[in-house]
N, CA, C and O atoms as a printed pandas DataFrame, in Angstrom:
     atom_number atom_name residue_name chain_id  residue_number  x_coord  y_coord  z_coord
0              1         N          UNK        A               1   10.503  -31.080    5.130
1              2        CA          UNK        A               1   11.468  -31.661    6.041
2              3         C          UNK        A               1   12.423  -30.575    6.500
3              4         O          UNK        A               1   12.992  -29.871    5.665
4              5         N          UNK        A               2   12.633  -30.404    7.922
5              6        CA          UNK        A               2   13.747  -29.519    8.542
6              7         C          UNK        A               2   14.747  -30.225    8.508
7              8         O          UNK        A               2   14.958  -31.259    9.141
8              9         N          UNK        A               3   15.516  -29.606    7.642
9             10        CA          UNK        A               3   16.927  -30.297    7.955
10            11         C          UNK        A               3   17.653  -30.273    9.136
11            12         O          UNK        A               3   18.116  -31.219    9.773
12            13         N          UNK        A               4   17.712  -28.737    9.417
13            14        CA          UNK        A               4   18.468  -28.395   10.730
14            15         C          UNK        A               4   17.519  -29.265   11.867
15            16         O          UNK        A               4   18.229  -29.538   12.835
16            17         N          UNK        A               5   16.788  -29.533   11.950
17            18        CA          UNK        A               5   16.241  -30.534   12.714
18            19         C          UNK        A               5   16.906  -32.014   12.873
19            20         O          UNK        A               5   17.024  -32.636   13.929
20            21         N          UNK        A               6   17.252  -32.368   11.764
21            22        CA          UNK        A               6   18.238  -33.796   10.997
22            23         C          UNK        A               6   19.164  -33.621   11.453
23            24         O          UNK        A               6   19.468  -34.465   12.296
24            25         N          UNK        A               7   20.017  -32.656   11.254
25            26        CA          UNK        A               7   21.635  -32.278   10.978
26            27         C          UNK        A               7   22.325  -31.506   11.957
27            28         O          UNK        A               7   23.414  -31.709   12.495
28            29         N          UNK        A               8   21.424  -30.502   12.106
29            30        CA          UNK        A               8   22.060  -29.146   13.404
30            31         C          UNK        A               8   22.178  -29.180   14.428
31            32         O          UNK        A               8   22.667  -28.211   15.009
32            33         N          UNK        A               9   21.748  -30.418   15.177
33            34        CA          UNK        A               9   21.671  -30.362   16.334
34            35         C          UNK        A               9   22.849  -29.912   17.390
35            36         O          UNK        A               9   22.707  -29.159   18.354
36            37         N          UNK        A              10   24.018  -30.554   16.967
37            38        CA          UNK        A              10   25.155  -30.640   18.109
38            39         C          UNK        A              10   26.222  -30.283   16.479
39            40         O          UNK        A              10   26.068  -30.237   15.259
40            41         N          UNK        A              11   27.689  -30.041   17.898
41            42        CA          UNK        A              11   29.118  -29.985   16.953
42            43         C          UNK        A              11   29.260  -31.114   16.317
43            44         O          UNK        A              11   29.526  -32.112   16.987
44            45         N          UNK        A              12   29.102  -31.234   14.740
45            46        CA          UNK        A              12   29.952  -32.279   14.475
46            47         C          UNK        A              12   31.505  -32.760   14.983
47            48         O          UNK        A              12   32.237  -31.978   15.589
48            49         N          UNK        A              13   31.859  -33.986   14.692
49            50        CA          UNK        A              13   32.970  -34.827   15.170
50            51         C          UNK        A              13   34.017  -34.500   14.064
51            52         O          UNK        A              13   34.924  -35.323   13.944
52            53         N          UNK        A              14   34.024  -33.322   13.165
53            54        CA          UNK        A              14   35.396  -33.503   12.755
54            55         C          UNK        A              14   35.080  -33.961   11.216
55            56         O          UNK        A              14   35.899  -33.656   10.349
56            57         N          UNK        A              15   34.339  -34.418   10.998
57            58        CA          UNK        A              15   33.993  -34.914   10.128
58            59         C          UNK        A              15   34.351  -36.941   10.151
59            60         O          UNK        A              15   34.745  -37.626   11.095
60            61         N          UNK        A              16   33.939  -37.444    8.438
61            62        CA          UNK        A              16   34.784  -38.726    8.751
62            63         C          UNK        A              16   36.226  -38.637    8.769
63            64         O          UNK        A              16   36.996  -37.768    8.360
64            65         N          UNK        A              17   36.418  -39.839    9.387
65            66        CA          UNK        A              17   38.220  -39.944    9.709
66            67         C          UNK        A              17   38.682  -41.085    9.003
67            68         O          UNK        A              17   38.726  -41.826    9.985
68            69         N          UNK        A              18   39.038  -41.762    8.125
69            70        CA          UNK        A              18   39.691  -42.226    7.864
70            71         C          UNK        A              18   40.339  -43.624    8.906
71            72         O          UNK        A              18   41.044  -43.087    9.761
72            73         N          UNK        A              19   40.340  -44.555    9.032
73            74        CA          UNK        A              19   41.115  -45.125   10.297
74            75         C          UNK        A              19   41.434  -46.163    9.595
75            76         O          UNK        A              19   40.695  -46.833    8.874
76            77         N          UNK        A              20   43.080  -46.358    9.911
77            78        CA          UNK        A              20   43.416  -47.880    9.864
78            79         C          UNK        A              20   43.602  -49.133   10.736
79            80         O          UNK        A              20   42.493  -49.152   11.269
80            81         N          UNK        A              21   44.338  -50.319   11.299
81            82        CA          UNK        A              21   44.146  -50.998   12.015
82            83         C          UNK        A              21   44.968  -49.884   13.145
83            84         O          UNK        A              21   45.690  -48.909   12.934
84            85         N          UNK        A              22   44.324  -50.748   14.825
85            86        CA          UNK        A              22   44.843  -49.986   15.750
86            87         C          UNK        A              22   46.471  -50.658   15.707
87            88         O          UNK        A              22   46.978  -51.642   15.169
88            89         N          UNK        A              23   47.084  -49.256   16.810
89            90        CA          UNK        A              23   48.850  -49.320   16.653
90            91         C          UNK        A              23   48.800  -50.916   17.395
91            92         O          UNK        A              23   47.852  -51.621   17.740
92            93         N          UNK        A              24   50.276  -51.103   17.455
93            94        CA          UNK        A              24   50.701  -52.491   17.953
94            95         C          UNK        A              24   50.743  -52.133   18.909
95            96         O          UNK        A              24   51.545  -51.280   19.287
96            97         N          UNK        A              25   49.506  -52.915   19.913
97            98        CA          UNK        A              25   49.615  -52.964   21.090
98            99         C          UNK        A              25   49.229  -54.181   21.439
99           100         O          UNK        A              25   48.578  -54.768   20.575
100          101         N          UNK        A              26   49.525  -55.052   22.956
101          102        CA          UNK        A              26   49.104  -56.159   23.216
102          103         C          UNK        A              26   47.776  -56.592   23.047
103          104         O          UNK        A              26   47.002  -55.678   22.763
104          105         N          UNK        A              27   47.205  -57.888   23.150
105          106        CA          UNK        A              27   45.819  -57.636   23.906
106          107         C          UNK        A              27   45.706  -58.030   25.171
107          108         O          UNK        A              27   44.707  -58.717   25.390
108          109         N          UNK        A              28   46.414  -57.816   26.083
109          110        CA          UNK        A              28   46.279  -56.829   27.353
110          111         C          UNK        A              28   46.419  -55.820   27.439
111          112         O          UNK        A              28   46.177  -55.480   28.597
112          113         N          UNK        A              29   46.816  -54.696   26.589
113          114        CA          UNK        A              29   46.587  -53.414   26.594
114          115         C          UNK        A              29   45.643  -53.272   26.417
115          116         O          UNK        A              29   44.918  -52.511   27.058
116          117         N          UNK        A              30   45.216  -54.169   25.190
117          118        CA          UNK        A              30   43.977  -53.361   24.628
118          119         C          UNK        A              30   42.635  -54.050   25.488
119          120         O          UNK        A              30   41.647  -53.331   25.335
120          121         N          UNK        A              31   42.430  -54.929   26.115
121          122        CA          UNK        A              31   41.624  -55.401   27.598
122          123         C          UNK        A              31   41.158  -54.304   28.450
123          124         O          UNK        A              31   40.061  -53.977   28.902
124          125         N          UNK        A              32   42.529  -53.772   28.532
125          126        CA          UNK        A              32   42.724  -53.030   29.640
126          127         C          UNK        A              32   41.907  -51.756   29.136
127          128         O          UNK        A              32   40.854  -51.345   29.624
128          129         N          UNK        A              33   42.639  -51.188   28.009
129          130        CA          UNK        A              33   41.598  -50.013   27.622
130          131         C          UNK        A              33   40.640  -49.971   27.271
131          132         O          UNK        A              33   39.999  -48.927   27.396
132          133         N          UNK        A              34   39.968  -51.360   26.522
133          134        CA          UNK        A              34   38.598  -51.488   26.525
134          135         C          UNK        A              34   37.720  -50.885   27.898
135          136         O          UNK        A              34   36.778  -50.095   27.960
136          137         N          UNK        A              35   38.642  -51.796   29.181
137          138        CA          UNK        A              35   38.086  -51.547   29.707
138          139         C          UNK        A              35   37.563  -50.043   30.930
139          140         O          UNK        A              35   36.595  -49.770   31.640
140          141         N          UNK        A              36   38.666  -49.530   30.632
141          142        CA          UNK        A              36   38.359  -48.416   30.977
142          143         C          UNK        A              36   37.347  -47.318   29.834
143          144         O          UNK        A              36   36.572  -46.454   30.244
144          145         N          UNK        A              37   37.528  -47.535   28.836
145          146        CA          UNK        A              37   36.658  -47.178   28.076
146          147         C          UNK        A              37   35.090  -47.316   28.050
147          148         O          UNK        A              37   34.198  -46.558   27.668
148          149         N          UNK        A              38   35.099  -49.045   28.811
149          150        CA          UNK        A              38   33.969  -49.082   29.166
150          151         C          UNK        A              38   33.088  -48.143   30.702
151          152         O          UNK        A              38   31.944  -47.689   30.747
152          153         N          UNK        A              39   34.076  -48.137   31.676
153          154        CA          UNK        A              39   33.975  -47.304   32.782
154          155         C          UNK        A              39   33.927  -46.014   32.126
155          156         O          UNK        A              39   32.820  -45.589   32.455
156          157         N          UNK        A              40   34.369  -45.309   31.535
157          158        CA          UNK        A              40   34.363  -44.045   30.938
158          159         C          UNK        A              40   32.936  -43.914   30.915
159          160         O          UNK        A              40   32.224  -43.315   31.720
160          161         N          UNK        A              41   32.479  -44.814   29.467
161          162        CA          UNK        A              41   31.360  -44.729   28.962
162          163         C          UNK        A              41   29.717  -44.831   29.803
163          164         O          UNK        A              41   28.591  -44.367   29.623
164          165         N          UNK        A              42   30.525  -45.890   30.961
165          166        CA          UNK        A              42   29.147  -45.798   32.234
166          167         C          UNK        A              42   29.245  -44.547   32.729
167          168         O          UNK        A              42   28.151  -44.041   32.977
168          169         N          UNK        A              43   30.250  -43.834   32.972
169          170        CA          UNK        A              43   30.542  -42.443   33.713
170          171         C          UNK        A              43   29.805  -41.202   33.115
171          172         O          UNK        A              43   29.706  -40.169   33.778
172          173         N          UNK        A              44   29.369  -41.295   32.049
173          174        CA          UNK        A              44   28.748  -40.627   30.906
174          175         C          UNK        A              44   29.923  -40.168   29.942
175          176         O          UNK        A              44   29.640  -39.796   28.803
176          177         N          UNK        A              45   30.982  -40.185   30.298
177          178        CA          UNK        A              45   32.375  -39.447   29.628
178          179         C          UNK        A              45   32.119  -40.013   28.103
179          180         O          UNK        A              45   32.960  -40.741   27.576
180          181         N          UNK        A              46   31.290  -39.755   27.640
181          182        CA          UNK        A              46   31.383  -40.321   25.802
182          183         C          UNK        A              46   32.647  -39.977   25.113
183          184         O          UNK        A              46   33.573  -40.637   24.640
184          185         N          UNK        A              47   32.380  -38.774   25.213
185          186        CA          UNK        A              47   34.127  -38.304   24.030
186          187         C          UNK        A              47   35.383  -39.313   24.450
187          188         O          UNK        A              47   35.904  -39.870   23.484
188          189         N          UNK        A              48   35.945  -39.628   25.765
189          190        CA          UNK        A              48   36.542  -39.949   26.287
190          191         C          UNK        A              48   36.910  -41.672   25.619
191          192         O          UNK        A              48   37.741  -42.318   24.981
192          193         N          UNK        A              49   35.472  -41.773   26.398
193          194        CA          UNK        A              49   35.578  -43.660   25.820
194          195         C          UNK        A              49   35.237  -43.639   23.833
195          196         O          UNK        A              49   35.675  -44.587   23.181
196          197         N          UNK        A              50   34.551  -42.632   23.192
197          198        CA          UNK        A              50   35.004  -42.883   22.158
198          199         C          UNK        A              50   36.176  -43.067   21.520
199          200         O          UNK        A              50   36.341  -43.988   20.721
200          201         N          UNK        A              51   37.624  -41.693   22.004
201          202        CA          UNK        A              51   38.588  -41.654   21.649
202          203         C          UNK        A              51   39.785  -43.250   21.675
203          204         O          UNK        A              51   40.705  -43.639   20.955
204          205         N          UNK        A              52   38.937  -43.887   23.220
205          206        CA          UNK        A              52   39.594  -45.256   23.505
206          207         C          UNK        A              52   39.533  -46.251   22.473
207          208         O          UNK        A              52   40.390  -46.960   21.946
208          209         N          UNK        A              53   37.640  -46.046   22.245
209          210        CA          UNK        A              53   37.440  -47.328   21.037
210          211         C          UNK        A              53   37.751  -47.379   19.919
211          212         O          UNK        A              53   37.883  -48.388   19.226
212          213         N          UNK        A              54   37.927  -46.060   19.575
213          214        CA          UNK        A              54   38.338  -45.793   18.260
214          215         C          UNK        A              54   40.000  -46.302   18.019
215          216         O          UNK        A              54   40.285  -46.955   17.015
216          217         N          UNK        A              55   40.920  -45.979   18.917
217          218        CA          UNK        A              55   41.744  -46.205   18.817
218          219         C          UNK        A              55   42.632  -47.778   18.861
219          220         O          UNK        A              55   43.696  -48.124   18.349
220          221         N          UNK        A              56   41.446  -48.624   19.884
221          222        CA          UNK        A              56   41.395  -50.265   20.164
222          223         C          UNK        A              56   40.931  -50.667   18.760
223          224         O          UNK        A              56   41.570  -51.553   18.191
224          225         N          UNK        A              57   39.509  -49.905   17.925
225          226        CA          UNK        A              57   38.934  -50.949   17.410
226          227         C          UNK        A              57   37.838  -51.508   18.172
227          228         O          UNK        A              57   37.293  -52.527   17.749
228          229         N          UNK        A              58   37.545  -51.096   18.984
229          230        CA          UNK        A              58   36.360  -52.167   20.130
230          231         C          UNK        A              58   35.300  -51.766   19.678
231          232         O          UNK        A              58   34.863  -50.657   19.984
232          233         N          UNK        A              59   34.361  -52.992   18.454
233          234        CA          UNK        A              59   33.486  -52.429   17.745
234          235         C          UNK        A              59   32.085  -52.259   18.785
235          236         O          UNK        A              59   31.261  -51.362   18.606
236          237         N          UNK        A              60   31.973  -53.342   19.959
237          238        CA          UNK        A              60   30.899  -52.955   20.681
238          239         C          UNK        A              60   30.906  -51.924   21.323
239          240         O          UNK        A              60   29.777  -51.462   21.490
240          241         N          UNK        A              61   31.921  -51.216   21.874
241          242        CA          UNK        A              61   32.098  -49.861   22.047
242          243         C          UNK        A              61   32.029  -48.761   21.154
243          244         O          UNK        A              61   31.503  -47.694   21.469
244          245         N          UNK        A              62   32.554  -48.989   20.030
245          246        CA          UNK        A              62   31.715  -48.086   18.937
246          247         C          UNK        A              62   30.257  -48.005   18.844
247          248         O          UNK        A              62   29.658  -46.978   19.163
248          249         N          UNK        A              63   29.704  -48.994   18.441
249          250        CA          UNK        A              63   28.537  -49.132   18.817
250          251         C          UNK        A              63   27.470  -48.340   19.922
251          252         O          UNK        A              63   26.575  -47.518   19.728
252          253         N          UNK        A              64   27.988  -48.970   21.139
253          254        CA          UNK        A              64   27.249  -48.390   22.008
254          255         C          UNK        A              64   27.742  -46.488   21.871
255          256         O          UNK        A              64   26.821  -45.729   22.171
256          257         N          UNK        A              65   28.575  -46.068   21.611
257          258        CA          UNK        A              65   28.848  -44.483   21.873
258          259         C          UNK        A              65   27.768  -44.158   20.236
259          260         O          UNK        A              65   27.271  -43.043   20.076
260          261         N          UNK        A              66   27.592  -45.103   19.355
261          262        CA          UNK        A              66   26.775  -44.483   17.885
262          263         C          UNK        A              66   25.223  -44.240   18.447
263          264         O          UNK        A              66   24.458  -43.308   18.198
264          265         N          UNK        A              67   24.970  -45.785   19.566
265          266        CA          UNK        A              67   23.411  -45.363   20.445
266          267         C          UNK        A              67   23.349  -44.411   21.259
267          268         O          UNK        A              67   22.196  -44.207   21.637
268          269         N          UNK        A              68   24.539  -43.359   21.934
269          270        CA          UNK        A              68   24.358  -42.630   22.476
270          271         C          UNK        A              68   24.224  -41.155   21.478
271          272         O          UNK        A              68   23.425  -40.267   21.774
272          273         N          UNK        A              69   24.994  -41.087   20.462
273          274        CA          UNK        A              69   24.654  -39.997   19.516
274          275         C          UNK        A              69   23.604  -39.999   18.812
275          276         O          UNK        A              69   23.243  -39.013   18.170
276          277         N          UNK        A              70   22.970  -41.123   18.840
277          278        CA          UNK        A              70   21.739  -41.247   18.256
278          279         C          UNK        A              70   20.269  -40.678   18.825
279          280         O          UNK        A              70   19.307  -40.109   18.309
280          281         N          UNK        A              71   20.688  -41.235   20.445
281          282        CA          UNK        A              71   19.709  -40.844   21.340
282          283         C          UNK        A              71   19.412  -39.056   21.470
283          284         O          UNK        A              71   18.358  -38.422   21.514
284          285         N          UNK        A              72   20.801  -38.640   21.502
285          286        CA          UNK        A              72   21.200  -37.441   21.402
286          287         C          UNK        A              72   20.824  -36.194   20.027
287          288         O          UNK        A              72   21.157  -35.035   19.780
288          289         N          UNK        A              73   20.130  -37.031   19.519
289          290        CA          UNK        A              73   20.192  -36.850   18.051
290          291         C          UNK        A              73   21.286  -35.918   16.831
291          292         O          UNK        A              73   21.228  -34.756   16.431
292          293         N          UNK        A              74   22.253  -37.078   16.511
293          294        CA          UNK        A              74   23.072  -36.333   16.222
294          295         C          UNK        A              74   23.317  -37.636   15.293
295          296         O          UNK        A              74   23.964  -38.595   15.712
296          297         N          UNK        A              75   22.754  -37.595   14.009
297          298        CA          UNK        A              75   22.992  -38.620   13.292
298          299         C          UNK        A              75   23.820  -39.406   11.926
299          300         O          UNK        A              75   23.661  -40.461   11.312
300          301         N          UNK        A              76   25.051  -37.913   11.831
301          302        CA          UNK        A              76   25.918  -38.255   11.277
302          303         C          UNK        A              76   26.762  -38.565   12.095
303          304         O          UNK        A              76   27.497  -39.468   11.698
304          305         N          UNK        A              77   27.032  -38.078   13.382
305          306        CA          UNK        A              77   28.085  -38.601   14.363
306          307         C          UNK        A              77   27.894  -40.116   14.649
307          308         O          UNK        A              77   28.794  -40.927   14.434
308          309         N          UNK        A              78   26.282  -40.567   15.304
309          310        CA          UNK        A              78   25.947  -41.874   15.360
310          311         C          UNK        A              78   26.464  -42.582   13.750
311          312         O          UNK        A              78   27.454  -43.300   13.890
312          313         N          UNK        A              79   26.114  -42.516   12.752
313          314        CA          UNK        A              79   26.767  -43.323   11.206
314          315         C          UNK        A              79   28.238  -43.325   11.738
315          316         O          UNK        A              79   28.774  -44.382   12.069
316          317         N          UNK        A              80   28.837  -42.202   11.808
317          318        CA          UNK        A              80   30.192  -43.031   11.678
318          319         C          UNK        A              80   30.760  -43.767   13.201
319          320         O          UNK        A              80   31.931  -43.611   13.545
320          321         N          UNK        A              81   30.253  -44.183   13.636
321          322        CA          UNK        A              81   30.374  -45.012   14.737
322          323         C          UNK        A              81   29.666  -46.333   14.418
323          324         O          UNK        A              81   30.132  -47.230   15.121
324          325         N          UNK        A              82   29.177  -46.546   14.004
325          326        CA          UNK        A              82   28.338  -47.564   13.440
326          327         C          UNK        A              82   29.157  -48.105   12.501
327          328         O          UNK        A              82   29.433  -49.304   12.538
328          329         N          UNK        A              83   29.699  -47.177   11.431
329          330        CA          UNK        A              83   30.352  -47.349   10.099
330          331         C          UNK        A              83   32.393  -47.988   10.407
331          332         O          UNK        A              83   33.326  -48.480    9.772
332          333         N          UNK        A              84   32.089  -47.565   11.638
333          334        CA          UNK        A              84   33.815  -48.109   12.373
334          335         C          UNK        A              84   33.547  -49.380   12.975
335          336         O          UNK        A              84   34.256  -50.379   12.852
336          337         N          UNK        A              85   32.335  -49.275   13.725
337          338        CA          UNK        A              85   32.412  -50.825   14.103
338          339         C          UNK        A              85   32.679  -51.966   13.980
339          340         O          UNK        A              85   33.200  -52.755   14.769
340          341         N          UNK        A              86   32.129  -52.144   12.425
341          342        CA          UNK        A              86   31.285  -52.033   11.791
342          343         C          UNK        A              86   29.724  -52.699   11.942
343          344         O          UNK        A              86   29.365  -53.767   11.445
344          345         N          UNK        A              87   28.946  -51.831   12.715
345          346        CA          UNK        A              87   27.718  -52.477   12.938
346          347         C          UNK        A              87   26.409  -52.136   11.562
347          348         O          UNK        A              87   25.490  -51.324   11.672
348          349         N          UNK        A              88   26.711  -53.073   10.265
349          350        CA          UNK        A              88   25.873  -52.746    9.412
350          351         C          UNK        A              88   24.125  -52.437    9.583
351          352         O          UNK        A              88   23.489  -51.525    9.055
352          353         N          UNK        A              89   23.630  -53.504   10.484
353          354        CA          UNK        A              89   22.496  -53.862   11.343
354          355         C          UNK        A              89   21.951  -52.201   11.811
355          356         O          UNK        A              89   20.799  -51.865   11.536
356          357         N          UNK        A              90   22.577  -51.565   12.285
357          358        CA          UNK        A              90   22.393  -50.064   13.212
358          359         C          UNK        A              90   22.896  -49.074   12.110
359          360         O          UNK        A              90   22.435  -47.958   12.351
360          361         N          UNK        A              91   23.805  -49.085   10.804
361          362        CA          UNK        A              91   24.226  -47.817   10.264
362          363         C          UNK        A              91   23.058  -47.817    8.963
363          364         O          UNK        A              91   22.676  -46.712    8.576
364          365         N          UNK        A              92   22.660  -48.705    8.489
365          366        CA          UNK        A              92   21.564  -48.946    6.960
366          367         C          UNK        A              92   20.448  -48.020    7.131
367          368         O          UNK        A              92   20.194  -47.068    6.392
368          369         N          UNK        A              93   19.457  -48.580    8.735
369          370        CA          UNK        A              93   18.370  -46.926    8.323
370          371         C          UNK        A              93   19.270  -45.729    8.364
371          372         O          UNK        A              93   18.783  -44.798    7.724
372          373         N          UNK        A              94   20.383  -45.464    8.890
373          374        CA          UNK        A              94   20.637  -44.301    8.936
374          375         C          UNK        A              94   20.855  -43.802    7.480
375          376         O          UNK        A              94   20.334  -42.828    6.936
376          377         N          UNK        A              95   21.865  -44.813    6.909
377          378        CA          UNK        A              95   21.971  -44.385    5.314
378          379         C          UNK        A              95   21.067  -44.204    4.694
379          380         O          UNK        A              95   21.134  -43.374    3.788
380          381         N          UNK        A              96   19.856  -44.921    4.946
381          382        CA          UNK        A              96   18.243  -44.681    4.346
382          383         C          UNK        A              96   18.044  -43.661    4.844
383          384         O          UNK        A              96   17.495  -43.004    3.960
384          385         N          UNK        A              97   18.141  -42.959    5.859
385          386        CA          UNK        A              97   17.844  -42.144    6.463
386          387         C          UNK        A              97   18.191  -40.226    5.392
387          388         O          UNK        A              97   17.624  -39.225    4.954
388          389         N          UNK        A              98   19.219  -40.755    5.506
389          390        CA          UNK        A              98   20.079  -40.050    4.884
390          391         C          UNK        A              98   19.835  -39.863    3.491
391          392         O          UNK        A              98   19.765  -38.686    3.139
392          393         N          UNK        A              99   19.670  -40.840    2.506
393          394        CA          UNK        A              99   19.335  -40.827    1.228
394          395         C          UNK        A              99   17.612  -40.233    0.946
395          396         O          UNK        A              99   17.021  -39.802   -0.044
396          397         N          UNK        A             100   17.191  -40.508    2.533
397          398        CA          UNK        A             100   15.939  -40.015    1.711
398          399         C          UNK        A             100   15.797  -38.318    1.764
399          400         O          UNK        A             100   15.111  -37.569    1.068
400          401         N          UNK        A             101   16.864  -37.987    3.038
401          402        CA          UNK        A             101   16.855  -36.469    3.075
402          403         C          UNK        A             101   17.630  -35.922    1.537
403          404         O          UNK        A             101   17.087  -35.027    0.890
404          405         N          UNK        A             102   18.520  -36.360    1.209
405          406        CA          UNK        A             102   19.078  -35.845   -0.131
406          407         C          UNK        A             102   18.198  -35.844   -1.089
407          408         O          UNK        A             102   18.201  -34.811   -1.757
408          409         N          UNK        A             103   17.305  -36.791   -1.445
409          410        CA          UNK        A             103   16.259  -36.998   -2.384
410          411         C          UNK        A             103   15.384  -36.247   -2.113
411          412         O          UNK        A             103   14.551  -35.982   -2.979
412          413         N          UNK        A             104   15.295  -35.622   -0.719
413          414        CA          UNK        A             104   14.252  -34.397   -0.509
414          415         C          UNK        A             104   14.633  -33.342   -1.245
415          416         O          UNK        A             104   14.097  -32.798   -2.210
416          417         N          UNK        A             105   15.703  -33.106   -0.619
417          418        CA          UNK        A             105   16.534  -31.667   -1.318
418          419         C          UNK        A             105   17.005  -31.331   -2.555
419          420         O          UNK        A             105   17.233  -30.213   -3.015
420          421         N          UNK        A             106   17.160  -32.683   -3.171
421          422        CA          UNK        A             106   17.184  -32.676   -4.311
422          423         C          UNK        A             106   15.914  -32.479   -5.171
423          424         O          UNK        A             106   16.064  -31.865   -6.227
424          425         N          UNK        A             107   14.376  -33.038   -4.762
425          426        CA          UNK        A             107   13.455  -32.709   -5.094
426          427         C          UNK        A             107   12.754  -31.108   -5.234
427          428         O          UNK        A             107   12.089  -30.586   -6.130
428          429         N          UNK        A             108   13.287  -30.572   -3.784
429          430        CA          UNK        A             108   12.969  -28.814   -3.537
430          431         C          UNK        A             108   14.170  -28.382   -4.833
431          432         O          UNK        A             108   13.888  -27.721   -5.832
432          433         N          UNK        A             109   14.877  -28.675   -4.662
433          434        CA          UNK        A             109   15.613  -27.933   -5.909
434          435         C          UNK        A             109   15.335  -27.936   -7.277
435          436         O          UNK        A             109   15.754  -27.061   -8.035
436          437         N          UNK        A             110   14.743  -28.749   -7.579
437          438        CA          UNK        A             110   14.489  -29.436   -9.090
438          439         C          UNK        A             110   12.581  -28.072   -9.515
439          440         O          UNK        A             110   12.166  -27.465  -10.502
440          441         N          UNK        A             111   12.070  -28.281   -7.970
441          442        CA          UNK        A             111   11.092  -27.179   -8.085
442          443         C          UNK        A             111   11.020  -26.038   -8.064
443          444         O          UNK        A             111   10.076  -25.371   -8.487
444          445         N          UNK        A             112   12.254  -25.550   -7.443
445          446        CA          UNK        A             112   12.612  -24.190   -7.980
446          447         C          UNK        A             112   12.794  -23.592   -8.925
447          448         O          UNK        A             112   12.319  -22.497   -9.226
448          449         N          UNK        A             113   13.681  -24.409   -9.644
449          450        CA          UNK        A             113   14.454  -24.092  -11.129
450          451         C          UNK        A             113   13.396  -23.660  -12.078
451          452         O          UNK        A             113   13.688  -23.367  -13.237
């Protein structure tokens, strides 16, 4: 298994972040920035409308920006977009995904020794 194939593709995001509920804002603010977030996101502007959803909470907008890192292949960025949503349904193969690459590497190592 290539990892850098798995993993290397693009800049990671920073790593995970931590997030708590979004600030006090209406929900007409947050309408509003959904919805430009959503225009963002048709625009191709990903970073953009991620920074929106993340900050609303707008888990279908998380979502959809985790199918675009995915497509992209970039599949720790896609998990934690998934993992904010919280879309369990879309983040599980990834964690499978994920566990089975560690269990690889953990296997090459165990044959070295």
């Amino acid at each position: 298994m290539d990892i850098k194939k798995v993993f290397g593709q693009n800049e990671p995001l920073k790593g995970f972040v931590k997030t708590t509920l979004p600030p006090g804002i209406t929900g007409v603010q947050k309408v509003a920035l959904n919805r430009k977030g959503n225009a963002l996101l048709n625009e191709g502007k990903v970073e953009e409308a991620r920074r929106i959803f993340e900050a609303t909470g707008y888990s279908d907008g998380l979502s959809r920006v985790g199918d675009h890192y995915r497509e992209q292949k970039r599949p720790l960025d896609a998990l934690r977009m998934y993992w904010l949503a919280p879309d369990r349904t879309k983040s599980e193969p990834l964690v499978q995904q994920l566990a089975e690459t560690i269990r690889a590497l953990l296997n090459e190592g165990s044959e070295d020794g």
